[in-house]
C-alpha positions in Angstrom: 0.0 0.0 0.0 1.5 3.4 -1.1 1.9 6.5 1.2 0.9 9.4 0.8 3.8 11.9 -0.6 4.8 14.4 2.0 6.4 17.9 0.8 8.4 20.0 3.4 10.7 22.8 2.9 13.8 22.9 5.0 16.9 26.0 5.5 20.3 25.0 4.3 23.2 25.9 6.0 27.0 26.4 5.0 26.0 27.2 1.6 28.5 29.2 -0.3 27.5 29.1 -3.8 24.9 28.5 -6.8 26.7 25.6 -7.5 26.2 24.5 -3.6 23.2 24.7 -4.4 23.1 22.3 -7.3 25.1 19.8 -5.4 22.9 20.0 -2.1 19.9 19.5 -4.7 21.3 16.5 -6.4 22.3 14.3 -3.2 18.6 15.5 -2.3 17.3 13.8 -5.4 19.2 10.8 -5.3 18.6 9.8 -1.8 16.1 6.9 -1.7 12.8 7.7 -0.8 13.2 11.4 -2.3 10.8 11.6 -5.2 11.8 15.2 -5.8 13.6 18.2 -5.0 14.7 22.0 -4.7 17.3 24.0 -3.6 17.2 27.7 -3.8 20.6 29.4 -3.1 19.1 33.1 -2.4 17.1 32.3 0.1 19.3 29.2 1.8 16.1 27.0 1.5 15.6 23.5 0.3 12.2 21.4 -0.7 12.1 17.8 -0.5 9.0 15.6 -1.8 9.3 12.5 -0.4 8.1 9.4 1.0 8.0 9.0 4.9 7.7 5.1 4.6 11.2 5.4 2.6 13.0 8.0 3.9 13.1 10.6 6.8 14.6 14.1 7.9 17.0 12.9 9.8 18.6 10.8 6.8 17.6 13.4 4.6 20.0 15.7 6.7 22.6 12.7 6.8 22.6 13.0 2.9 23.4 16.6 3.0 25.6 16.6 6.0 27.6 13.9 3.8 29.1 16.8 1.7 29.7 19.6 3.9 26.2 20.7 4.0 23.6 21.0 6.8 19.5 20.6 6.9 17.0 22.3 9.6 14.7 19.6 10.5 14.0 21.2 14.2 9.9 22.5 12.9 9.3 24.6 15.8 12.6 26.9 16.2 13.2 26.4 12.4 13.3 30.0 11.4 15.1 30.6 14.7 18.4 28.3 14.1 18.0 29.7 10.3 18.1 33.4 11.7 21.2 32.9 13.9 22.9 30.5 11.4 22.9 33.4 9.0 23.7 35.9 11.7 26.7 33.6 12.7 28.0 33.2 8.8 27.2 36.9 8.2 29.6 37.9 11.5 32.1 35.1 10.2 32.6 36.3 6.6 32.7 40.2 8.4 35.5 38.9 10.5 37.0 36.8 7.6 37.0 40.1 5.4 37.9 42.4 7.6 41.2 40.7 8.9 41.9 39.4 5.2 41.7 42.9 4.0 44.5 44.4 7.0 46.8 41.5 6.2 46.4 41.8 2.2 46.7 45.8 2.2 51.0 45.8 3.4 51.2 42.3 0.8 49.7 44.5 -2.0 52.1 47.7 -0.9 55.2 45.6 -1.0 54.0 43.6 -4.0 53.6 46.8 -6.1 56.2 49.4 -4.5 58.8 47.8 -2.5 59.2 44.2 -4.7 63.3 44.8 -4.5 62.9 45.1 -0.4 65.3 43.2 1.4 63.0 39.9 2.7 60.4 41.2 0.9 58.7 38.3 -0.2 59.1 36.3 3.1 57.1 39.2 4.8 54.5 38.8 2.0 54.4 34.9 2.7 54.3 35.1 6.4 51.3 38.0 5.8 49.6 35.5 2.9 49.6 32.3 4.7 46.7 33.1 7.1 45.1 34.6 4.6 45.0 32.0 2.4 44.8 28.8 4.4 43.2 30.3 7.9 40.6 33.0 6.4 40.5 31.4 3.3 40.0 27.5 4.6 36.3 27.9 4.1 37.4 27.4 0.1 39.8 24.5 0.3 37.4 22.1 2.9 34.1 22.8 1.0 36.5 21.8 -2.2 37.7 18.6 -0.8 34.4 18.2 0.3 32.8 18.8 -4.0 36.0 16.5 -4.9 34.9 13.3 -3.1 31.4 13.5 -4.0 33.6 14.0 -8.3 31.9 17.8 -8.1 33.1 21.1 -8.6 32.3 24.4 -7.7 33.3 28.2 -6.8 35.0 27.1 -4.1 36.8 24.9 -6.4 38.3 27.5 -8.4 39.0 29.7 -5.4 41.1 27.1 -3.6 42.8 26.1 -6.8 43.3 29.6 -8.0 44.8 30.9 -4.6 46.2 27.5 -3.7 48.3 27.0 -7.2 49.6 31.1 -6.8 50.6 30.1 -3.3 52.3 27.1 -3.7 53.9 28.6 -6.8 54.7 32.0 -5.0 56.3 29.8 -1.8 58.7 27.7 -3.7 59.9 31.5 -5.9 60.8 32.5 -2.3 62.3 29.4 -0.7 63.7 28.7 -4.3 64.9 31.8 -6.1 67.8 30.2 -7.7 65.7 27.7 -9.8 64.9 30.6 -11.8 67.9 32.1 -11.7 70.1 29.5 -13.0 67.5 29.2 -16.0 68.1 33.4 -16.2 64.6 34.3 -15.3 63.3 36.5 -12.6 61.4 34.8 -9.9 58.0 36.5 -9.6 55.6 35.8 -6.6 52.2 35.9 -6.1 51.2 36.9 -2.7 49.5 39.5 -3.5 47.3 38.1 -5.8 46.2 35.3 -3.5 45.9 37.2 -0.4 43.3 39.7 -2.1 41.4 36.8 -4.1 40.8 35.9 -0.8 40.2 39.0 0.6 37.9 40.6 -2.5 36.0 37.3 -2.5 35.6 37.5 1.3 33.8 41.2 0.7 31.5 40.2 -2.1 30.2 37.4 0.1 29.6 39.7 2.8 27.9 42.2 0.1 26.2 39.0 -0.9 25.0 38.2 2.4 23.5 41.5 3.6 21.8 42.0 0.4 20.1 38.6 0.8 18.9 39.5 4.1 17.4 42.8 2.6 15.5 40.7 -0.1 13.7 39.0 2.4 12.3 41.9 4.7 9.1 41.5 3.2 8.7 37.9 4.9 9.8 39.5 8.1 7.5 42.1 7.9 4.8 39.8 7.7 5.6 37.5 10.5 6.1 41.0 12.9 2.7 41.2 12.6 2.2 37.7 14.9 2.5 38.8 18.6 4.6 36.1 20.7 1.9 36.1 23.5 -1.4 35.8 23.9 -4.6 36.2 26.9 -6.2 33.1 27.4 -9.1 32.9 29.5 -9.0 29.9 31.4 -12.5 27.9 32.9 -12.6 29.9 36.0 -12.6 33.5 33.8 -9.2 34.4 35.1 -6.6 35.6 32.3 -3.2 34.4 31.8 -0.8 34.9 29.7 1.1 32.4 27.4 3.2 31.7 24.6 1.5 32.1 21.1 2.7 28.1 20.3 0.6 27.2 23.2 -3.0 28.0 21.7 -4.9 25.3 20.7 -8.2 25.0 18.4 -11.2 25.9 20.8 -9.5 28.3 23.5 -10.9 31.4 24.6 -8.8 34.7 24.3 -9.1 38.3 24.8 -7.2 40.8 23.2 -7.1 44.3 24.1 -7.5 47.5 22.3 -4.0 48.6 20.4 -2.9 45.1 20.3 -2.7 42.4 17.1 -5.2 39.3 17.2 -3.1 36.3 17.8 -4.8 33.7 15.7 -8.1 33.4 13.4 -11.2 32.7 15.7 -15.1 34.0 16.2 -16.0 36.6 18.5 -17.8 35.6 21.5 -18.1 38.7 23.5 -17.4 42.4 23.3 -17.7 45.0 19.7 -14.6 46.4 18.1 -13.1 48.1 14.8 -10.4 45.8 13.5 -8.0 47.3 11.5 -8.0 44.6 8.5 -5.9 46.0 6.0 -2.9 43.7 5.8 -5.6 41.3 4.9 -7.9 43.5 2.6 -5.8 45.8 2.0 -9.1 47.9 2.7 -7.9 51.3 4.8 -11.4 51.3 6.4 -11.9 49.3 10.0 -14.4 46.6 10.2 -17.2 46.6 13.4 -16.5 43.3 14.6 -19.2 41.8 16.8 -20.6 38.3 18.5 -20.4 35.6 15.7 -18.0 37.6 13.4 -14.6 36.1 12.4 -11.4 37.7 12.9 -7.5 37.3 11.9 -4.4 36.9 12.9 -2.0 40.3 12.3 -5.2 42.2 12.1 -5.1 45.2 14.7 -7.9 45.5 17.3 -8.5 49.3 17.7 -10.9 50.4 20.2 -12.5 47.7 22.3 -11.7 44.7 23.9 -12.5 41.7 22.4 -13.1 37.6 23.7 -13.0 35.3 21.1 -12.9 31.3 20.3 -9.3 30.2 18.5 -10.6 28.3 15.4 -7.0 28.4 13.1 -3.9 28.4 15.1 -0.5 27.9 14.4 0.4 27.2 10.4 -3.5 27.4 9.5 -4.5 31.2 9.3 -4.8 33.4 7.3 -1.4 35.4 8.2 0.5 31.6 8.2 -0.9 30.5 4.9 0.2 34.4 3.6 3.7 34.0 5.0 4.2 30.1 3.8 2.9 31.3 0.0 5.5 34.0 -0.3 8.0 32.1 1.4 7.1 29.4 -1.3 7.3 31.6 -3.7 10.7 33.1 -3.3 12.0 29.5 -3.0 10.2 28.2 -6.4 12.4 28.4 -9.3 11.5 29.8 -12.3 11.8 28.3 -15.8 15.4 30.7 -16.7 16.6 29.4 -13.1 16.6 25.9 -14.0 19.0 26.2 -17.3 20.8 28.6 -15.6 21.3 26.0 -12.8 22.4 23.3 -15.3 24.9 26.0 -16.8 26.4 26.8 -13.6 27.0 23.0 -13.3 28.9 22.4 -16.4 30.6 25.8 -15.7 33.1 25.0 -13.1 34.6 22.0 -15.2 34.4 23.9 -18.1 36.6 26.9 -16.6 38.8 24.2 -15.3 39.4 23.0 -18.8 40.1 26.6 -20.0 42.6 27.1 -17.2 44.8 23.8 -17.9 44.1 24.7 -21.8 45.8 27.9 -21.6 48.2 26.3 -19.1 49.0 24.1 -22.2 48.9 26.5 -24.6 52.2 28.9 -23.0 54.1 25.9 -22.7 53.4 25.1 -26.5 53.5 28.3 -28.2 54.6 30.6 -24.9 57.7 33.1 -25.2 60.9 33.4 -22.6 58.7 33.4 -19.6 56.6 30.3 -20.8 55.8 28.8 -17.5 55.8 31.5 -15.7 52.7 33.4 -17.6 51.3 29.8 -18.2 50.7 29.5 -14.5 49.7 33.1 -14.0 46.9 32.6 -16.5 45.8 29.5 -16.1 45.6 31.3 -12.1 43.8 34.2 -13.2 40.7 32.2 -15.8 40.5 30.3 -12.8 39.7 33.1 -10.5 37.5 35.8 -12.7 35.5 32.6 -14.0 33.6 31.9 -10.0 29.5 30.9 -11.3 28.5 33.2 -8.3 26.3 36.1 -10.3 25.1 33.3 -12.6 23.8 31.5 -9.6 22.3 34.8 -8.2 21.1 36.3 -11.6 17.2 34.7 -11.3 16.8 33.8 -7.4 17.4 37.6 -6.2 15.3 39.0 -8.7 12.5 36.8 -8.0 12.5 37.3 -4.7 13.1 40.9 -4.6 10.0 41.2 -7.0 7.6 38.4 -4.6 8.8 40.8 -1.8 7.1 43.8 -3.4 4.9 42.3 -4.9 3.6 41.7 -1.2 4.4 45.0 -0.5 1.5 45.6 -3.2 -0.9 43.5 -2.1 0.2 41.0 -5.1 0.7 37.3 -3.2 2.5 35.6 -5.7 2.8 31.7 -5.3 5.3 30.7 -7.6 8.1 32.0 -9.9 6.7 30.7 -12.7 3.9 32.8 -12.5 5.8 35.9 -12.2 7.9 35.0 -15.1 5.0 33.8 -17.3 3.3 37.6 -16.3 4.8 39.5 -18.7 4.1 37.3 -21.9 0.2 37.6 -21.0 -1.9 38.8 -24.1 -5.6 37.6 -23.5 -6.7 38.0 -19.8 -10.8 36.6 -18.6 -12.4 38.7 -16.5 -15.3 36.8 -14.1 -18.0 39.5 -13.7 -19.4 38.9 -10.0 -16.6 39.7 -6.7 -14.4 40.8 -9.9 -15.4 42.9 -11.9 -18.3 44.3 -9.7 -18.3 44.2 -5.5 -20.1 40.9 -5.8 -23.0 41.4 -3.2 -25.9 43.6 -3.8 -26.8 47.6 -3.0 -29.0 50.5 -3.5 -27.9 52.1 -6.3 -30.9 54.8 -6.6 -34.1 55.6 -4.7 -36.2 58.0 -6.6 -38.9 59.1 -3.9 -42.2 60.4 -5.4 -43.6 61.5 -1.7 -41.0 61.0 1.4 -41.5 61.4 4.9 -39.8 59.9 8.1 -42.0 58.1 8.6 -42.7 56.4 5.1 -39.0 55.9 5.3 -39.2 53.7 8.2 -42.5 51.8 6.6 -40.2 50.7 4.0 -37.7 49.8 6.4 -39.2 47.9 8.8 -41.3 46.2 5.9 -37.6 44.6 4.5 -36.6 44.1 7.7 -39.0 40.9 8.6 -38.2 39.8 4.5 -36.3 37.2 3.5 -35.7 38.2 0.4 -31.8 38.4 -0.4 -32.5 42.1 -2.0 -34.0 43.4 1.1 -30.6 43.9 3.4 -29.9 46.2 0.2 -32.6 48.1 1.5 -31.8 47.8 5.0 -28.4 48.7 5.0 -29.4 51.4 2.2 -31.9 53.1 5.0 -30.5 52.7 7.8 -33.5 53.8 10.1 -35.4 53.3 13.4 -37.9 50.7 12.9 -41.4 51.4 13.3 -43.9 48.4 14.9 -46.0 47.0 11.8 -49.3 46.0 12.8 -49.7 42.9 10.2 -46.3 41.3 7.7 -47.4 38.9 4.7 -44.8 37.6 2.4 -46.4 37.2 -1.4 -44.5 34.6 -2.9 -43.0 35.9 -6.5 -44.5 39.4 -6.4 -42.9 41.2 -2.9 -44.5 42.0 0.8 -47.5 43.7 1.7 -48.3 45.2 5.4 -50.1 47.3 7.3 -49.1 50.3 10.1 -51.6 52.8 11.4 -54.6 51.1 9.5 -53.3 51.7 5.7 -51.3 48.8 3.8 -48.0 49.7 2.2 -46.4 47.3 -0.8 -43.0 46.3 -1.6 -41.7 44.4 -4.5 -42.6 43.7 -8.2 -44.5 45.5 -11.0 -47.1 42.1 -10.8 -47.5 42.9 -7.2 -49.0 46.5 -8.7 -50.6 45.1 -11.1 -52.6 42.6 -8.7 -53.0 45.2 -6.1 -54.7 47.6 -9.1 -51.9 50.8 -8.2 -51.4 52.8 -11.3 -48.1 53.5 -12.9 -47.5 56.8 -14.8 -45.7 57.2 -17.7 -42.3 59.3 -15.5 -42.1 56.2 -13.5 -42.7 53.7 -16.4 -39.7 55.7 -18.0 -37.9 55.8 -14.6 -38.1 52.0 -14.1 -37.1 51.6 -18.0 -33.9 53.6 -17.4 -33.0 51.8 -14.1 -33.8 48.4 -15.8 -31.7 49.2 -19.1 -28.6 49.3 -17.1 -29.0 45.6 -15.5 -30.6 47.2 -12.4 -33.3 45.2 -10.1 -36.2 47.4 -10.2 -38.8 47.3 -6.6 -41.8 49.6 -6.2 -42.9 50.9 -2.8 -46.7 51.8 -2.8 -49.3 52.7 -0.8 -52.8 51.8 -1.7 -53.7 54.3 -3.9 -50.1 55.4 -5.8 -45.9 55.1 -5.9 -44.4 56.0 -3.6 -40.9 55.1 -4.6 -38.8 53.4 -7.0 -36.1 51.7 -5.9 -32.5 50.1 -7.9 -30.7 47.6 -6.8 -27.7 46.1 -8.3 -24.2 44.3 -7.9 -22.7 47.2 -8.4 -19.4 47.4 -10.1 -16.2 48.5 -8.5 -14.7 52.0 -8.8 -11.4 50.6 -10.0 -13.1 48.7 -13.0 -13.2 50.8 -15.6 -9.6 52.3 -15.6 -8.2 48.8 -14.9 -9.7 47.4 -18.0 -8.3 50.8 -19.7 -4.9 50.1 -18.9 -4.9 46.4 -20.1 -6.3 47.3 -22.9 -4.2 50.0 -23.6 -1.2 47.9 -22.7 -2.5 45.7 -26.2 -4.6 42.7 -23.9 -7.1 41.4 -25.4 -9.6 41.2 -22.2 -12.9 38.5 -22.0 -15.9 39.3 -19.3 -17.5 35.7 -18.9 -20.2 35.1 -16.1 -23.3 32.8 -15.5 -25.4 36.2 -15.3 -28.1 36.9 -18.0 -27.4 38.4 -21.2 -29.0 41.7 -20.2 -26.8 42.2 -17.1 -24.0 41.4 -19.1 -24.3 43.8 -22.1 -25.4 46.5 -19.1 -21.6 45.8 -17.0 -19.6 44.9 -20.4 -20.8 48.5 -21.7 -20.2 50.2 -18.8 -16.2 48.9 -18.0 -15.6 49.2 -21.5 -15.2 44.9 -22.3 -16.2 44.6 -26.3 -15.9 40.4 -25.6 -18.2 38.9 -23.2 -19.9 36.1 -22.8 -22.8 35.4 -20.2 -25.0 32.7 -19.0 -21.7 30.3 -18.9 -21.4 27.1 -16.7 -17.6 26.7 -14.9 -16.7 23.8 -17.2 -17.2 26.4 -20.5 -14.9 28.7 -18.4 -12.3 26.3 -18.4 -13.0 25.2 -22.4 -13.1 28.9 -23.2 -9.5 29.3 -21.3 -8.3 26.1 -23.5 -9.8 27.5 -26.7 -7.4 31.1 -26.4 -4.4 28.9 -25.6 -4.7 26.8 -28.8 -5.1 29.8 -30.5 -1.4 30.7 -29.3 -2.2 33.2 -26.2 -0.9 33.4 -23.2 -4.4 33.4 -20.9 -4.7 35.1 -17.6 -8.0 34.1 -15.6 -8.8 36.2 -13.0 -11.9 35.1 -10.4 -12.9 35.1 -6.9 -15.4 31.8 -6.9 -15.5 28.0 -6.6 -17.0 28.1 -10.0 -14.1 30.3 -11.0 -11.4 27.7 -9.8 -11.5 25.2 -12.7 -10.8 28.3 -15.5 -7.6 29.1 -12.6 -6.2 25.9 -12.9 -6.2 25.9 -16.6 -4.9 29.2 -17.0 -1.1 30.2 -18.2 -1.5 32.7 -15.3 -4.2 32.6 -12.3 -5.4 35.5 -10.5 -7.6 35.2 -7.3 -9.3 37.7 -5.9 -8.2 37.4 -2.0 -11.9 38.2 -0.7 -13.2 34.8 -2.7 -13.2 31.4 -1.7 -10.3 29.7 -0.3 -10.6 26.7 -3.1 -10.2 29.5 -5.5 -7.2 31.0 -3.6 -5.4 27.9 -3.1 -5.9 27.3 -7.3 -4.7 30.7 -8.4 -1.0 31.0 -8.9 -1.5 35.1 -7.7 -3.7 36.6 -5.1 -4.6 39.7 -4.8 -5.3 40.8 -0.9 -7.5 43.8 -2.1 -10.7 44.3 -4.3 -9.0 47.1 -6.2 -9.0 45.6 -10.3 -5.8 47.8 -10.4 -3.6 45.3 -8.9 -4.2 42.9 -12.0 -2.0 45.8 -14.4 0.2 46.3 -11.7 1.3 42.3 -11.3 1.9 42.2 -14.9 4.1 45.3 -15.1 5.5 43.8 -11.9 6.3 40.2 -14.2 7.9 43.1 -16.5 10.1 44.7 -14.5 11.3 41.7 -12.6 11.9 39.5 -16.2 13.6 42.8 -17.5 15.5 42.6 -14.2 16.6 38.6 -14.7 18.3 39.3 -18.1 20.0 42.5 -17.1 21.5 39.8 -14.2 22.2 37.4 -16.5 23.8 39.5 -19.1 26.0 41.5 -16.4 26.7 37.8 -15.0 27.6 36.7 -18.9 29.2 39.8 -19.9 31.8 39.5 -17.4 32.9 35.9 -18.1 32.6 36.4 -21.9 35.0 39.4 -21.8 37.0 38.6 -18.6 37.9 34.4 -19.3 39.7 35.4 -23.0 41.5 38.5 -21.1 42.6 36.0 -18.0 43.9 33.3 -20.7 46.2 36.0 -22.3 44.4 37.0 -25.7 46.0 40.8 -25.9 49.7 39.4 -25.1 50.3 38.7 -28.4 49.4 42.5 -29.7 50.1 44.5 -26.3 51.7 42.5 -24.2 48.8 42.8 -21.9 48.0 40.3 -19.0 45.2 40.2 -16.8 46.6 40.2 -13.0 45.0 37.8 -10.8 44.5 40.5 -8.0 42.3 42.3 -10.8 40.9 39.3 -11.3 39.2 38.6 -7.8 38.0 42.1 -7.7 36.0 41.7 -11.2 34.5 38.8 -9.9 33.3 40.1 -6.3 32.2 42.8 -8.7 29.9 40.6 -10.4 28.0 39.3 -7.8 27.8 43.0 -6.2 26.5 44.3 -9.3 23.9 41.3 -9.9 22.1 42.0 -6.4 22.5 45.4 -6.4 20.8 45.3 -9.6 17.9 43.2 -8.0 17.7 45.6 -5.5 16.4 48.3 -7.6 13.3 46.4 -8.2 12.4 47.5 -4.9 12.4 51.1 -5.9 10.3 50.8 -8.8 7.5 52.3 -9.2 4.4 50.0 -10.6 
């Protein structure tokens, strides 16, 4: 009997490198029980699909201890060890740069001033030795470490980079006259080592702070879950305890000022909430007995008891967190060949270096060996797969992060990448396009008073039509005590205060009840009807006394939403199960020429299939159950994040507000953050391209020109610098 396949994600420490990441992902893989994996080097983060019957976390983590590696498997202080694991190895590569830089700066003075100093290069070896093999060691154990597992990586071509110009440098200053008896001048080094080292050492710790910035946006969603929350124990009395220690079913209180805890139902007390990280609404919600509330929302004025129905990794704010956490982790389609080029990199920079090695000793002039081995140095140092590794992750996770920031949940990288290439986007009309519940739109009085006011009031009050809390909530009026109520099925209500009958509902109830309609209110009620709105009559006995609209009334933000897809060349669709009439009526008024109404969820789905096999790339944006079909079919799925949960959990984006404007601005968001990945990639290219031919020695033969190694090391820290800082900017861009 087959179990059921478990997904987890896990940190990953001690990783140095993309190409870490690569080998972490393929002794994931290949362990038995694992049926698939991820590793995502930006955000130090692995997931593992696997079996528990087969396999388990601990032998997951032996797998990845096994070469140099380490897994989190402790679930509750997970992001804790993660937090001060990174602190730890940020503080490390700090100290590891700081002291590499003072002992490299007097190697680099006498390397490039004082070379003809007596002892000179046995200060410079005595300065370079720590530097090399005690700062440095980081470089030559994770490379032993690649080398019995038949891998190679950055730290690969550092410690056989720095190692080679050590070795080479040591035996030039233990052994000068080798080179003298063959009349050549012994060069050394030190210099060149030392800084590698100490250049490297600064773009990790660049490296390592921006990561850590590209990931505020998950810390600023888990400071909005306190540590500690009131419960109210069986005898009433409050204590307080640690937010881990709630379970399903306790009573809390939380005070004015502070956040809810978890999701739960009120039980006692009335309060705004503040619900806007949710909604992303500005306006607080009255929250009262039997009304559900959130975790990170902000309780404002009064106190508040309530029953914990989600806790822990099932609200709202959790499920928030763990999708953009998810999606800075999921790879992108570019990531994965980039990942498979940074694997054939390292052995193919190798090859280059003992190449050009070769090629001096073949065709090489006087000093032969001597720039042999300096190049073959040099390719291997400006060659590191670092900003190739970083290129895609950074980005991605810089643009999840504001995405978030936007109220744009984004589930996955694919989605974000897939954004920009969007040409046909399917609108659903109800929750989407319009607010999805019912109101008042007009009330055209013929006679008012106060008191006919309330009449009308009270008379929808005791209905159970779904219209009449339009009405209601429309009035908003004291109630006055009817002296009879009668419901007439398929026509409206009918009763009676201070000995006269009042009427509400449908032109047949009129018609029945013999009250004339004249021709202004037969036009009235034409107008009203032409634009898809439900049309109600309020009467007396005798006459009209109001006419009253109702309709699902469509969203502020509609109209110039559509205008900028549109405008942006999108072909945009309207479908919805509503009649034709309503359909033409909101289609006309947002400006959608294609629309289609009266449709069932499966020909929402079939119409989705129908663009794509005529070569678009769909986007299906909906809020419903019936919506969630269409999602799943889609190229790119939007929910609405004040729908269903089945729809939520379907759609690949979710947008945490009802404003239509976030659909333009998560595709110009895909734009930026694509346009972002290939500026990465071609800064990440560009240096290799020109730098590998300059490190082998291409312009000796015209200039006599040779890269030096110590220029070397700084073009590649530079690489990586200029790859994050480039992601960075995403997160001043303006969508």
């Amino acid at each position: 009997m087959s179990t059921a396949i478990t997904k987890e994600t896990f940190p990953v420490l001690e990783m140095t490198c993309a190409a870490c990441a690569i080998s972490v992902e393929s002794m994931l893989k290949s362990a038995p029980g694992v049926k698939d994996a991820g590793v995502n080097f930006a955000n130090q983060s692995a997931w593992v699909q696997y079996d528990p019957a087969a396999t388990t976390p601990e032998s997951l983590q032996n797998t990845v201890r096994s070469i140099g590696y380490d897994l989190v498997i402790d679930k509750d202080n997970q992001d804790e060890v993660k937090e001060e694991a990174q602190r730890r190895h940020y503080n490390e590569v700090k100290q590891r740069t700081i002291w590499s830089s003072i002992l490299s700066v007097p190697i680099v003075i006498i390397g490039m001033f004082f070379m003809n100093m007596p002892y000179g290069n046995w200060i410079m070896m005595i300065l370079a030795t720590p530097v090399v093999f005690y700062f440095g060691r980081n470089f030559f154990v994770n490379a032993w470490k690649q080398l019995k597992h038949g891998r190679a990586n950055m730290d690969t071509l550092v410690a056989l980079s720095t190692g080679i110009a050590w070795i080479f440098s040591a035996f030039n200053t233990i052994y000068p006259e080798f080179w003298h008896q063959r009349g050549l001048h012994p060069h050394v080094y030190f210099e060149a080592a030392a800084v590698v080292i100490a250049f490297i050492s600064l773009g990790k710790l660049l490296e390592e702070r921006a990561k850590s910035n590209t990931s505020s946006a998950i810390k600023k969603l888990m400071g909005l879950q306190p540590k500690t929350v009131l419960l109210i124990d069986a005898s009433g009395q409050t204590q307080e305890i640690p937010i881990s220690n709630v379970k399903v079913q306790d009573i809390l209180l939380v005070k004015p000022g502070e956040k809810i805890p978890v999701d739960g139902m009120v039980m006692n007390g009335e309060s705004y909430v503040d619900e806007s990280m949710i909604s992303g609404e500005p306006v607080p919600v009255l929250k009262k007995q039997g009304e559900k509330i959130f975790a990170g929302t902000i309780n404002q004025k009064g106190s508040l008891q309530f029953k914990a129905e989600k806790v822990g990794a099932d609200t709202v704010l959790a499920q928030i967190i763990k999708m953009v956490q998810e999606a800075q982790g999921s790879k992108a389609p570019v990531q994965k060949l980039v990942d498979k080029i940074a694997g054939i990199f390292v052995p193919i920079v190798i090859s280059i270096a003992i190449l050009t090695f070769i090629t001096w000793i073949v065709v090489g002039g006087e000093h032969f060996f001597t720039h042999g081995l300096l190049t073959a140095v040099t390719v291997l140092v400006i060659a590191c797969p670092c900003a190739l590794g970083l290129a895609t992750p950074t980005a991605i996770m810089v643009g999840v992060g504001k995405g978030a920031e936007n109220n744009i949940l984004i589930k996955d990288a694919e989605s974000l990448e897939l954004g920009h290439k969007v040409n046909a986007i399917i609108l659903d009309k109800t929750g989407t396009i319009t607010e999805g519940k019912p109101v008042v739109t007009d009330m055209i009085w013929n006679t008012t008073t106060a008191d006919l006011r309330s009449v009308l009031f009270s008379l929808e009050q005791q209905s159970e039509h779904p219209l009449a809390e339009a009405v209601t909530a429309y009035l908003k009026v004291k109630p006055v005590k009817l002296e009879s109520f009668e419901s007439i099925t398929g026509q409206g209500i009918k009763g009676t205060y201070e000995g006269r009958n009042f009427f509400a509902g449908n032109k047949q109830l009129l018609t029945e009840n013999n009250i004339p309609l004249n021709q202004i209110q037969l036009s009235q009620a034409g107008v009203l009807q032409e634009e898809a709105k439900t049309v109600i009559y309020f009467a007396n006995e005798k006459e009209i006394l109001a006419i009253i609209a109702i309709a699902d009334k469509i969203k502020e933000t509609s109209k110039t939403a559509i205008a900028s897809l549109i405008r942006d060349g999108i072909e945009v669709y309207m479908l919805t199960g509503d009649n034709a009439h309503t359909a033409a009526a909101v289609a006309r008024s947002v400006g959608i020429k294609n629309y289609k109404a009266e449709v069932l969820p499966a020909y929402k789905a079939a119409f989705v299939k129908e663009l794509q096999a005529a070569g678009k790339i769909v986007a299906m944006v909906g809020d419903g159950i019936n919506d969630s079909q269409a999602l799943a079919q889609a190229d790119v799925s939007i929910a609405m994040g004040k729908g269903s949960d089945i729809a939520m959990d379907v759609a690949k984006m979710t947008l945490i507000t009802s404003d239509l404007n976030s659909i333009p601005k998560a595709l110009k968001l895909s734009r930026k953050t694509v346009a972002t990945v290939k500026q990465n990639l071609f800064w990440a290219f560009i240096y290799n391209i020109i730098g590998i031919p300059l490190a082998a020695g291409v312009l000796y033969p015209i200039n006599g020109f040779l890269l030096d190694p110590m220029i070397a090391g700084a073009a590649m820290a530079l690489s990586s610098v200029s790859v994050v800082s480039n992601s960075l900017r995403l997160k001043a861009a303006k969508l």
